[in-house]
N, C-alpha and C positions, 0 to 999 in steps of 0.2 A: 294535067301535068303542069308546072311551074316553069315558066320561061325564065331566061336569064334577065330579062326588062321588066315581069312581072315580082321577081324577086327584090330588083333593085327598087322598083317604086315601093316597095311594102312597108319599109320604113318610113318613106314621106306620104304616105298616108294614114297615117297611123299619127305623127305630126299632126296633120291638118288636122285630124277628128278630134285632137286632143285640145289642142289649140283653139277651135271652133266651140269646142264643151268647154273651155275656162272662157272666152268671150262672151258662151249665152250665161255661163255664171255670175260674171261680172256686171252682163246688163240688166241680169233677175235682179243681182243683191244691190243695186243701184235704184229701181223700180222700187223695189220692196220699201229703202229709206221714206221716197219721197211718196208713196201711198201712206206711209206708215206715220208720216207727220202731221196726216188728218185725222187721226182715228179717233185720239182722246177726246178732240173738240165737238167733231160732228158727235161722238157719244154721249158726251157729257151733256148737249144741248137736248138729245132724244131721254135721257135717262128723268130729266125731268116731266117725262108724259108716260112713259111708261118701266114698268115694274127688270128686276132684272133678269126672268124667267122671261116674260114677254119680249125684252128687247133678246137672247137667246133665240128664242122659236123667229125672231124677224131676221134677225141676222145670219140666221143659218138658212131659214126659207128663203131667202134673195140671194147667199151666195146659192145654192142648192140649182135655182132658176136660172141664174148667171151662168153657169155651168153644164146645164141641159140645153139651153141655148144657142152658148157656145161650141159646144160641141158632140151635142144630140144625144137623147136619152136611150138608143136603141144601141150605137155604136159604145156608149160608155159600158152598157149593160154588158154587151156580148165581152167586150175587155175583159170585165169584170168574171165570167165565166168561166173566162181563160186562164185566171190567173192558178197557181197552185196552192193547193188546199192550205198549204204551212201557212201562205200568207194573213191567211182570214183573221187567225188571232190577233197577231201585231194589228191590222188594221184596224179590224175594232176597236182592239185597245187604244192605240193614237188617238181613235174617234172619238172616245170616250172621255181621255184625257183632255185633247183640244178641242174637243167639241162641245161638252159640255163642262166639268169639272171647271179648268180655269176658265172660261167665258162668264160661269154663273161667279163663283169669286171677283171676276176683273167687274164686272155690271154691279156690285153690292158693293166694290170698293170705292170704283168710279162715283157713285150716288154720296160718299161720306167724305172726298176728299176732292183735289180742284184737279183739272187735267195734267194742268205743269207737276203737281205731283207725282201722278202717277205716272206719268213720263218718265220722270227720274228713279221714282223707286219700284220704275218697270224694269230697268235695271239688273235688276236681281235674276232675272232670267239669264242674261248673259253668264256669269258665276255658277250657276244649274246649269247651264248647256255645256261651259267649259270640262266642270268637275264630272258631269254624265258622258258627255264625248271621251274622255280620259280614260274612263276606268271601266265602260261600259261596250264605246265605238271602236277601243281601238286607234285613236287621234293622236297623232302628234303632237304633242303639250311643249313648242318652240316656248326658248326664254324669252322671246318677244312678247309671246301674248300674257305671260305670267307679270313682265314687267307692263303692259300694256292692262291688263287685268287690274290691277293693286293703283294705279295713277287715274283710274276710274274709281274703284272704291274710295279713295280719298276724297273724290267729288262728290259722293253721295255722303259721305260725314259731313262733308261741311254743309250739305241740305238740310241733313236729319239734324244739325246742332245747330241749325241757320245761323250760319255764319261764326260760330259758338261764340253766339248774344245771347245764347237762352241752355237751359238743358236740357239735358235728349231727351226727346218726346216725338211721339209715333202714333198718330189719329187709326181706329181701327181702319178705318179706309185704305190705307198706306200697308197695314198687316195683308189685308185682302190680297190686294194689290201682289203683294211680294208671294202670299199662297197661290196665284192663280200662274206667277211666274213658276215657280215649279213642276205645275202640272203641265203647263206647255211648254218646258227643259223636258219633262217625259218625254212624251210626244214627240218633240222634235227629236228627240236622241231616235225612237225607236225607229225613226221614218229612217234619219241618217245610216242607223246600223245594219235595219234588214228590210229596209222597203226604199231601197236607190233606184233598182230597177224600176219601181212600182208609176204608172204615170201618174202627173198630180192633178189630173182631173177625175181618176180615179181616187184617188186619196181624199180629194174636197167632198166627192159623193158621197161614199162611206160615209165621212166627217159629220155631214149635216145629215144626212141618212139617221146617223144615230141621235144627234142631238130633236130633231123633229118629232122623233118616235118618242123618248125621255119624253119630250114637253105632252102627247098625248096620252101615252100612258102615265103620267105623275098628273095629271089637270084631274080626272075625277077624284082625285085624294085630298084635293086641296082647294079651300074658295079662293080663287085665281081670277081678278076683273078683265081679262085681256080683251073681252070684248067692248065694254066700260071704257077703258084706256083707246081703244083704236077710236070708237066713235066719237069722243071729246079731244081727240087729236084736231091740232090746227092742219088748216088743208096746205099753208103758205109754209109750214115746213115738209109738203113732201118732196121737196128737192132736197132737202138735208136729208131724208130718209134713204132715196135714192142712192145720193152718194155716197153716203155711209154703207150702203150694201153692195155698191159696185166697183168703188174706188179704196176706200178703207176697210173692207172684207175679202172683196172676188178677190181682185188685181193685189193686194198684200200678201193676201196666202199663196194665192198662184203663183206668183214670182216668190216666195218662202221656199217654196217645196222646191220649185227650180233651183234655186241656189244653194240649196244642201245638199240637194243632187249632183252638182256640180263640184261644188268647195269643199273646205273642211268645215267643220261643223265650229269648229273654235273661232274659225277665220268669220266666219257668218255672225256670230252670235256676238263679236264683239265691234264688227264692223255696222252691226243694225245700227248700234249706239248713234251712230252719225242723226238719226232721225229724231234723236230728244230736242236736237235744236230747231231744226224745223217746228216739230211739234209746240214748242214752247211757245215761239215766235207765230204759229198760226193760231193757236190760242192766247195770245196777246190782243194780237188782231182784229180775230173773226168773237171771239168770248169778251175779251178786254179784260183777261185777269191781267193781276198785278205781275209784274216780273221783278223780285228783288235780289240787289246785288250778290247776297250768296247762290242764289240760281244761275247766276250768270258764271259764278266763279265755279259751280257747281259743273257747268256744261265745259267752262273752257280744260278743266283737270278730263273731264269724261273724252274731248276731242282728240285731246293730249294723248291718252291711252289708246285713242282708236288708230293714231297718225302711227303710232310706235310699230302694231300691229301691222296696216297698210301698205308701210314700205316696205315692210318684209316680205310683205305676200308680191306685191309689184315688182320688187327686184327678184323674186324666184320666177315670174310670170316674164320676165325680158330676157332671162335667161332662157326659157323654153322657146322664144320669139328669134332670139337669137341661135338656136340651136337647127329650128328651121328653116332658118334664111341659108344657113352654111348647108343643110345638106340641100337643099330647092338647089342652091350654087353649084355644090359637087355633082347634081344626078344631070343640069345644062348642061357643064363639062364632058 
């Protein structure tokens, strides 16, 4: 039976949980950024030793590990068990999608074009997540993110026309690049739209579940040196190997899945952008590519579009802040 004090807490609890879910959203899609501004680099330095099939099966075998690790292969299992039978298809699909499809695109692109590239005209996935969230998830498609949308496109013109010093031209690399952004716009739509409940350590499993399987079943089809490739691997970068599979893989996706489960998918997809600048800047760095003035102009239009976004989302997020300060207030009274 419902007490009269049980009634009145219901709504401030209901508060907190909600409040509590946009805070771990906010600290995923925060994580997500600054995992996500190593990923080109450490890539692009591993893609020089091996093949993009092989970096594939390594990249999904350590997050795979990461994840049994963390949180044990018997307990994911039974999860897994549990879950109901509808879900099986989306999952494999996402799997399929993010697990193999654009990984094998983003590794053949990454090999043809520089990181800061594909940084920028990784891009393209935001535009696939918007337009799929939209018409797909059900998303609120706010004037914010459409004006926030379009002040990033513009940044990625003035890349692709550098600076328009030159005319437009697009290395296959950069094609790759923007194919592999599509299929994880899938992906991530389907996780958004019918796999919220779903946990993301079960999602990572699947994930690399299916990509690992691909790399064994397709290996007797094809001469494939992965073994070649491991053994003439330097041993002084297996720290770059490492954390490319713990930090720019586990920790990326993991807090990914987090934050779509949380957010809106448009809010997410255009707020990642924040991490091309990092990325640029740690492949400046740690790579020593060049950084020229229209990438710079390129990043400052991309930041432009994401702040538009941001404040919208933070002025709806202090409004819910402030909604539960007044009732915590009214339920002391």
């Amino acid at each position: 039976m419902h007490t009269p004090s049980g009634i009145l807490n219901e709504p401030l609890k209901r508060s907190r949980i909600h409040i509590c879910s946009h805070t771990v959203g906010w600290i995923s899609l925060t994580t997500m950024i600054i995992a996500g501004s190593t990923t080109a680099a450490f890539a692009k330095q591993l893609t020089g030793y091996f093949s993009p099939l092989s970096m594939l099966f390594l990249s999904e075998v350590m997050m795979l590990l990461f994840a049994v690790l963390s949180f044990g292969f018997f307990p994911i299992v039974k999860k897994i068990l549990k879950l109901k039978p509808i879900l099986f298809l989306p999952l494999v699909t996402a799997g399929v999608m993010n697990g193999i499809l654009a990984p094998l695109f983003w590794f053949w692109g990454l090999e043809r074009t520089f990181a800061v590239n594909s940084q920028l005209f990784g891009m393209a996935e935001m535009l696939f997540l918007v337009l799929f969230g939209t018409l797909f998830a059900h998303q609120a498609f706010r004037r914010s993110h459409g004006i926030g949308a379009f002040i990033m496109i513009l940044g990625l013109v003035v890349v692709a026309f550098q600076g328009f010093t030159q005319t437009f031209s697009i290395a296959s690399g950069d094609i790759a690049i923007m194919a592999a952004c599509f299929f994880f716009a899938i992906g991530g739509t389907l996780l958004g739209a019918t796999l919220k409940h779903v946990e993301p350590q079960i999602i990572i499993f699947i994930r690399s579940s299916c990509a690992v399987a691909f790399f064994f079943i397709l290996s007797p089809f094809i001469a494939h040196p992965f073994i070649t490739e491991a053994r003439t691997f330097p041993i002084v970068l297996i720290s770059v190997l490492l954390s490319y599979g713990l930090i720019s893989r586990f920790l990326l996706i993991f807090s990914y899945y987090e934050s779509i489960e949380r957010l809106p998918i448009s809010t997410v997809s255009i707020l990642s952008s924040l991490n091309v600048a990092g990325a640029i800047l740690f492949a400046h760095l740690y790579l020593g590519e060049a950084v020229a003035w229209y990438h710079v102009v390129g990043v400052v239009f991309i930041l432009a579009g994401a702040t538009v976004v941001q404040w919208s989302s933070i002025h709806k997020l202090e409004e819910r802040f402030v909604h539960f300060v007044k009732a915590h207030h009214r339920q002391q009274m």
